[in-house]
N, C-alpha and C positions, 0 to 999 in steps of 0.2 A: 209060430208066435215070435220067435225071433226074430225070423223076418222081418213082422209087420214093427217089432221095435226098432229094430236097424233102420228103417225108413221113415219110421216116426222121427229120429235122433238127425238122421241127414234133413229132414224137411228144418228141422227146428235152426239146423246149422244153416241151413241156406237162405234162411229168413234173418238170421243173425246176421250173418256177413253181407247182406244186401241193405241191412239199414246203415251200418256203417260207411264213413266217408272214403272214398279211394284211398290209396295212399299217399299217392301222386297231389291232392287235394291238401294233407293236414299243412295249415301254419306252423312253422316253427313256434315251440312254448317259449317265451320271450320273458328274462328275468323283472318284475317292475319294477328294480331299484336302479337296473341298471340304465334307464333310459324314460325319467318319469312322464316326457312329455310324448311319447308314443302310445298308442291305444293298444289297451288289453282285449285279447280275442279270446269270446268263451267259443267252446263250442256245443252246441244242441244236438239233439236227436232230429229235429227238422233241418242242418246244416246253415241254419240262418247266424249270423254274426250279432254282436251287442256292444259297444265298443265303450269304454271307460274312464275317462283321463284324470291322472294324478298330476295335480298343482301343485308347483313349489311351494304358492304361499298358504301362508297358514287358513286353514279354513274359519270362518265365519264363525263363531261359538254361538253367535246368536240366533245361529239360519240353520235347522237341522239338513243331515244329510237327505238327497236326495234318495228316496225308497223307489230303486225299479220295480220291485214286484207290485204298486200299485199303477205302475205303466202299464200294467201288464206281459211285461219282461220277463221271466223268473231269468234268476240271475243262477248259472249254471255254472256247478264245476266243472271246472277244463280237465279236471283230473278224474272222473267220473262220468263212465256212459250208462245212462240209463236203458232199459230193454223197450222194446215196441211194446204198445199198451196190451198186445196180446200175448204177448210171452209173459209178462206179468205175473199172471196166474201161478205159473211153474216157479215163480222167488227166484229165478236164475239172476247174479246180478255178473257182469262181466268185468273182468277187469283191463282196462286199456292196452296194458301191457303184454295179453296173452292174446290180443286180437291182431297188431300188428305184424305187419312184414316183417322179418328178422331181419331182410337188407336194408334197411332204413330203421336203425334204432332211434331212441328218442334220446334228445340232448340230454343235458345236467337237470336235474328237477330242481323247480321255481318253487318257493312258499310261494304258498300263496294268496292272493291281495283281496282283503278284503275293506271291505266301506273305513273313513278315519272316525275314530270316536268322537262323538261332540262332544268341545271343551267345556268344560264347568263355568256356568255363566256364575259372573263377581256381583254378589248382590249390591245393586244401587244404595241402598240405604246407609251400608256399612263404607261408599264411597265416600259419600256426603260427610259422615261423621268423622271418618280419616281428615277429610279435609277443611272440616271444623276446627279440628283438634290442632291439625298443624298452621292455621290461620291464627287461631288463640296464643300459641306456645311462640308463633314468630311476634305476635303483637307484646306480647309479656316480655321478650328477649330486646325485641327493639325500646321499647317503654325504658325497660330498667335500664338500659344500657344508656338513653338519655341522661336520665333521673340519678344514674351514679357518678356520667361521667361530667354531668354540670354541676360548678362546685358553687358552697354557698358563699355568697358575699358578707362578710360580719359590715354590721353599720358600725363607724366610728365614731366619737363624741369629740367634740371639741370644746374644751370649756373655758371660755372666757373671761374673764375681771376687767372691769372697767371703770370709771367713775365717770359722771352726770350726764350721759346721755341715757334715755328715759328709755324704756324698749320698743315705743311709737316711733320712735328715729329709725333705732338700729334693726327693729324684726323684717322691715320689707327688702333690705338686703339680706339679712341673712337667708331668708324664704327663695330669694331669687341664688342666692347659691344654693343653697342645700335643695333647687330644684336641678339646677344644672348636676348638681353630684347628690343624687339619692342614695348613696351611703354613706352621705356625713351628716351628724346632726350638731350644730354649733349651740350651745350650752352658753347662754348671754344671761352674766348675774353683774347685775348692776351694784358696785359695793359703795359703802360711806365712809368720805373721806376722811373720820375723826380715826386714829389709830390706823390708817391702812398699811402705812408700810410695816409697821410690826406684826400686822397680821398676814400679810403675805410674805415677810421672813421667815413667820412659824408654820406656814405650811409647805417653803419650799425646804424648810430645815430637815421636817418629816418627811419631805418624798410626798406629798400631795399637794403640792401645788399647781395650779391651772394652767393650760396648755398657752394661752397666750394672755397677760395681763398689761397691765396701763401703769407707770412710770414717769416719773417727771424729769424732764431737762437735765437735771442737776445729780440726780442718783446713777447716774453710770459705775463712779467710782465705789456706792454701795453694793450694789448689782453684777459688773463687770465677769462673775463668775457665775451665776448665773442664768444669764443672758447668751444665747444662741445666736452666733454671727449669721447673718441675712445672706442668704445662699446666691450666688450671683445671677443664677438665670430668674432670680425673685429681681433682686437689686445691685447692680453694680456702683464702685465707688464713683464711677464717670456717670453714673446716670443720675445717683444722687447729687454730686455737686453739678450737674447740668441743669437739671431738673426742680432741686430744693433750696433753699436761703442757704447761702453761706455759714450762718448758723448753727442752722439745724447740721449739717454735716460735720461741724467741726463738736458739738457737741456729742453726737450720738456715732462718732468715730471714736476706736480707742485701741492703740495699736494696731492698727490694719485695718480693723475689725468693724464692721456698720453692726450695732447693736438694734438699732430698733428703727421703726416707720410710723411718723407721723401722721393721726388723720386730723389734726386741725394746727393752729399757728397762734403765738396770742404776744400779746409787749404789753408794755408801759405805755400809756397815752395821757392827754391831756382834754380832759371834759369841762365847756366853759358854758355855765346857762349863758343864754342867748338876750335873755329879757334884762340882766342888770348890766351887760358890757354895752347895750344900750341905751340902755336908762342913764350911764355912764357916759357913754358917746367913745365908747373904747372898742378896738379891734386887738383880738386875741395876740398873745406876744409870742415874736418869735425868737426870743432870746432871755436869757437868765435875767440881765438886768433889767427889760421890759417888763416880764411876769413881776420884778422886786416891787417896780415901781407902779403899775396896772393895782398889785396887790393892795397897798399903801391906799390909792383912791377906792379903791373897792369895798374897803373897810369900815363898820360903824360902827362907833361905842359907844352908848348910852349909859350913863353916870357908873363910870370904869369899867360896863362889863360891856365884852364884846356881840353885836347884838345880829353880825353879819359880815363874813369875814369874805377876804380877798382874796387866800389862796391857803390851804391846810397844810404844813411843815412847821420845823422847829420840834415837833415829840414825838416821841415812842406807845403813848398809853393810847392816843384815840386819833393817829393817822393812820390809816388803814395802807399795807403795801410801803410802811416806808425803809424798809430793805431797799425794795426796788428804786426807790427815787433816790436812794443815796448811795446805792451801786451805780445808778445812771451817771451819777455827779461824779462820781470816783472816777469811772472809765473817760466820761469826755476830758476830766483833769490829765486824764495820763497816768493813773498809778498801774505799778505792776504789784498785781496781788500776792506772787510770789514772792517776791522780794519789795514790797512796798517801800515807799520812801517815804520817813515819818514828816515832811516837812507838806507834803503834798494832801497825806490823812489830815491832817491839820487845816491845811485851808478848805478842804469838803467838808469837815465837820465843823467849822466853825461859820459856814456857809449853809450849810442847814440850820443849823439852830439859831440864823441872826434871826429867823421871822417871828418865832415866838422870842427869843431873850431881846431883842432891839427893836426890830420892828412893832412886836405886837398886834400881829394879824390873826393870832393863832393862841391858844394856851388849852391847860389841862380841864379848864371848866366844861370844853364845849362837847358837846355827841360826841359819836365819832365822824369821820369825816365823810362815810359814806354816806351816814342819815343826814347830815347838813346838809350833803347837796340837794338829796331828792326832797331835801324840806324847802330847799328854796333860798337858806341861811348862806350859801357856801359860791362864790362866782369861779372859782376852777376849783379842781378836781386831780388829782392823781389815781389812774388806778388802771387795770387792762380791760378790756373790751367790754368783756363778757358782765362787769358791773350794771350795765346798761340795764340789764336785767333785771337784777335789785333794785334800781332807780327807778325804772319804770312801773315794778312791782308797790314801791313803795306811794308813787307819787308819778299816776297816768299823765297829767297833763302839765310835766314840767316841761318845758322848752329848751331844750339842749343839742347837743352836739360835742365832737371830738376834732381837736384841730393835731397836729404832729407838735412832737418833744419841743419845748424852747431848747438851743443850743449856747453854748459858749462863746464868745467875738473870737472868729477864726484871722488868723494870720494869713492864710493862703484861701480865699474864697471858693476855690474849687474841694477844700477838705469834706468828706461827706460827713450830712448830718446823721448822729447814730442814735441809735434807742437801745432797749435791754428791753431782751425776749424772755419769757415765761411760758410754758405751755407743756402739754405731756403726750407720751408716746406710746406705742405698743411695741410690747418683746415677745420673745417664745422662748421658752423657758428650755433649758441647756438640757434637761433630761425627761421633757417631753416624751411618749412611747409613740407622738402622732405628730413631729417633729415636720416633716413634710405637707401634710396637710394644714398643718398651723399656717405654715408660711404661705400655702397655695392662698388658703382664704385671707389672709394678710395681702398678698398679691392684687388679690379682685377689689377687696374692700378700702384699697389705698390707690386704685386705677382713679384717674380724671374724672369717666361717667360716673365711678359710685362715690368719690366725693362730692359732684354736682347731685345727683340723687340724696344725698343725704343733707345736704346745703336746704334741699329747697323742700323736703319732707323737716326740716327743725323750722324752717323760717315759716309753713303755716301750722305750728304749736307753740312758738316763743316769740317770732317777731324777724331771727334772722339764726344762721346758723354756724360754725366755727369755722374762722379763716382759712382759706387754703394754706395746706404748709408747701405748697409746690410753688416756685417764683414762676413756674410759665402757667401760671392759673391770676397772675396777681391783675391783668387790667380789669377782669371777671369784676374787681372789687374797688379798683380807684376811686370811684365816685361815691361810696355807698359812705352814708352822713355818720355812719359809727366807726365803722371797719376800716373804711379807707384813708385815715389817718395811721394805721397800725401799718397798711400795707404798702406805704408811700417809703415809711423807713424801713422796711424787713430788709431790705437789700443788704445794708451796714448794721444792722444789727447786733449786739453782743450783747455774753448770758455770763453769768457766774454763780458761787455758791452762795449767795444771797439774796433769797427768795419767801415773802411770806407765802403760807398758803401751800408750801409745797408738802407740808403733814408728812414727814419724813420722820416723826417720833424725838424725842428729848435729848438721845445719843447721835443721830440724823446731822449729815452735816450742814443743813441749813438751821436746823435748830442749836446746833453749838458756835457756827459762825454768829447767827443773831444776837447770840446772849454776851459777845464780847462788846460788836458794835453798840445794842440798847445798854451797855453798861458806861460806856463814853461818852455816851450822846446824855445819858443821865446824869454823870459827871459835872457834863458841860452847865448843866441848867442848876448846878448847884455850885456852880464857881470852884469847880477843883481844879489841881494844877493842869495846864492840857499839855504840855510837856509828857510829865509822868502818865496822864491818859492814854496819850496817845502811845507811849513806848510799851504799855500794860497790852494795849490791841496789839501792836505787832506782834508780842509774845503769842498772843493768843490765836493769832493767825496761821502763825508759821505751825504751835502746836496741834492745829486742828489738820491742816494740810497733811504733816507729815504721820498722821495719824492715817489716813486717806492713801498715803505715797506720794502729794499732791505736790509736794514742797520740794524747790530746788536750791 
């Protein structure tokens, strides 16, 4: 029985060792790390080959690994031989290691390689929402970052004071500014001229007064503090005396300084109905003693009382503007107001008042002089332009017109003839918070087009609109039957502190100049000494001036 196990054990050994591969046959076991792109050698029990390649790049998460065992490959360890299907039975399992040649060991031993795991697929849903989320959070980030870094514009107000122009004049410029600069709103309050300068003292006294107001001719010297010098790239001194009456510059000049910008021009003129200087067979005079003596024919009296007069002077109580006609007569005379000379006051005042005390063209019984003319009673007229209005209001179909000032018998014919201006301007106020934009829209609203724009928006609501105060605007108006009597003299023109109409209040120095002159002139018609009258007004002259700083 041993026997037959001794050769049962060889048979078994020599079946073993015949299914194994030669020696001479095995591949070296080859490390996979160290050489990823060479093929892995399994080896089988049938000696057949499988080969395997490891890629650098990252495998596919989405694409499972390839399964050889449904190739029908089994996928064999290299490091494990299986027994013939018939040794089996016996559970013998061998180990590689105790089958081989001892002169041929086996290299370093390989982990080894098995399939890469499939990577964790990133659920799509939770991609989309990622990238919702960071769509949302960049639009919120970009948004605000607009939204805080655009800053708000404040709208500024600019508020204006004016007197008689209506707000059908002035709203279609200010709209066309306030469209060109949609952050300004210009604030236009039309004020009444009874009390205004005292009311716009009391609000610049408090620190509320209005960024740009309206001013007349003559109030610098009230004003002068505060009033806002005109910034030169608004207005320069060389653009203004290029550009404006002689006048106007020398008025609204005061130490260096341009105070303010005219938007109309206005004087002294002479209005003659049409229908009695030829019912007369008379043309308009152009000089003092023509008007004397025009006046004289023009006159009618029916049993003492005067029933249609020739020309309105000689009083105080019902000539309308007779400041102005006797400041006109004073300056063609030559007085200097500063230092007048009483012999000079003398022959102008005794030169006005001949018509009512000697002539008798004129007295206290009649209207006033403005409702004479537009009644039709009156053949000239004193008064500025803008009357025309009240005339025409009064009495549509009077026949009229405006001829230029009568003058003085000149010595040298080429001396120009002069008139006396009146008229009123715009300032901006010294402590303004909108100082700048005051002046810009003063800039627009004083330009050439927005005077013509506003010329020709008054002239279809009244008839015609206010004078340009620009001298290079004046041929625009030469010819026109009201105006162009006003603008023939603007050239020569001169203004002083005596002015009706200029509502300057009872401390105002037109109103205290007034009350010296209508106090001599009242003298005169009562036969006081005109010596003593006259030496009373220079007092009162010089008093008021130096009052002002006026006086030298």
């Amino acid at each position: 029985m041993n026997q037959d196990n001794n050769n049962n054990q060889s048979q078994v050994q020599d079946q073993v060792e015949s299914s194994l591969p030669q020696t001479q046959d095995l591949p070296p076991v080859v490390n996979p790390l160290n050489n990823i792109n060479e093929p892995l050698v399994s080896a089988g029990v049938s000696g057949e080959t499988s080969s395997l390649y490891v890629n650098s790049s990252q495998p596919n998460p989405f694409v499972p690994p390839q399964n050889l065992e449904s190739q029908g490959q089994p996928v064999a360890n290299p490091f494990v031989v299986s027994t013939p299907d018939n040794s089996t039975s016996q559970n013998e399992t061998l180990n590689v290691s105790e089958m081989k040649p001892e002169s041929q060991p086996i290299s370093a031993q390989s982990n080894p390689v098995l399939p890469p795991k499939p990577a964790k697929k990133f659920p799509l849903r939770l991609i989309l929402i990622l990238l919702l989320v960071v769509a949302v959070v960049v639009g919120l980030i970009f948004a605000a970052g607009k939204f805080l870094g655009k800053k708000t514009v404040e709208t500024k107000t600019i508020t204006w004071w004016n007197l008689w122009e209506d707000d059908s004049i002035i709203k279609p410029l200010i709209q066309e500014y306030e469209a060109k600069n949609p952050n300004v709103k210009i604030n236009y309050v039309k004020q009444s001229p009874q009390d205004y300068r005292e009311r716009l003292a009391s609000a610049l006294a408090k620190g509320e007064g209005p960024d740009i107001f309206a001013f007349h001719n003559t109030w610098v010297p009230l004003l002068a503090r505060d009033l806002d010098s005109v910034p030169p790239q608004v207005m320069s001194s060389a653009d203004m005396a290029q550009n404006y009456y002689y006048v106007i510059s020398a008025d609204l000049t005061s130490q260096g300084r341009i105070l303010g910008i005219p938007l109309g021009y206005d004087a002294l003129t002479l209005f003659v109905n049409e229908d009695l200087f030829k019912e007369a067979g008379l043309n308009p005079p152009t000089t003092w003693v023509e008007l004397r003596d025009d006046a004289k024919l023009l006159t009618k009296v029916v049993d003492g009382k005067i029933v249609q007069s020739g020309v309105a002077l000689g009083r105080t109580e019902n000539v309308d503007h007779w400041q102005e006609i006797l400041a006109l007569m004073m300056i063609q005379n030559g007085i200097n107001f500063t230092n007048p000379d009483p012999s000079l006051l003398e022959n102008s005042l005794l030169f006005f008042n001949i018509f009512s005390k000697s002539d008798k063209v004129w007295d206290e019984t009649l209207p006033s002089s403005t409702e004479a003319f537009a009644a039709g009673k009156l053949a000239m007229y004193f008064g500025p332009s803008w009357r025309a209005f009240n005339i025409k209001e009064i009495n549509p179909n009077l026949n009229f017109r405006t001829v230029p000032l009568p003058q003085i018998p000149k010595e040298n014919p080429d001396e120009p003839d002069i008139s006396y201006a009146t008229y009123w301007s715009q300032g901006v106020w010294i402590k303004s918070k909108n100082k700048d934009l005051a002046w810009d829209f003063l800039k627009f609203i004083s330009s050439r087009d927005s005077l013509e724009k506003m010329f020709k928006q008054a002239s279809l609501v009244r008839g015609f609109g206010e004078i340009y105060p620009r001298s290079d605007m004046a041929n625009l108006l030469l010819d026109h039957p009201i105006l162009g009597s006003v603008v023939k003299l603007a050239p020569n023109a001169k203004s002083w502190y005596l002015a009706s109409r200029a509502f300057d209040g009872p401390t105002g120095i037109n109103s205290q100049l007034s009350k010296y002159f209508e106090d001599a002139i009242n003298a005169l018609n009562d036969n006081q000494d005109l010596k003593r009258t006259v030496e009373t007004l220079v007092q009162g002259i010089k008093q008021v001036l130096t009052q002002y700083g006026l006086a030298k």
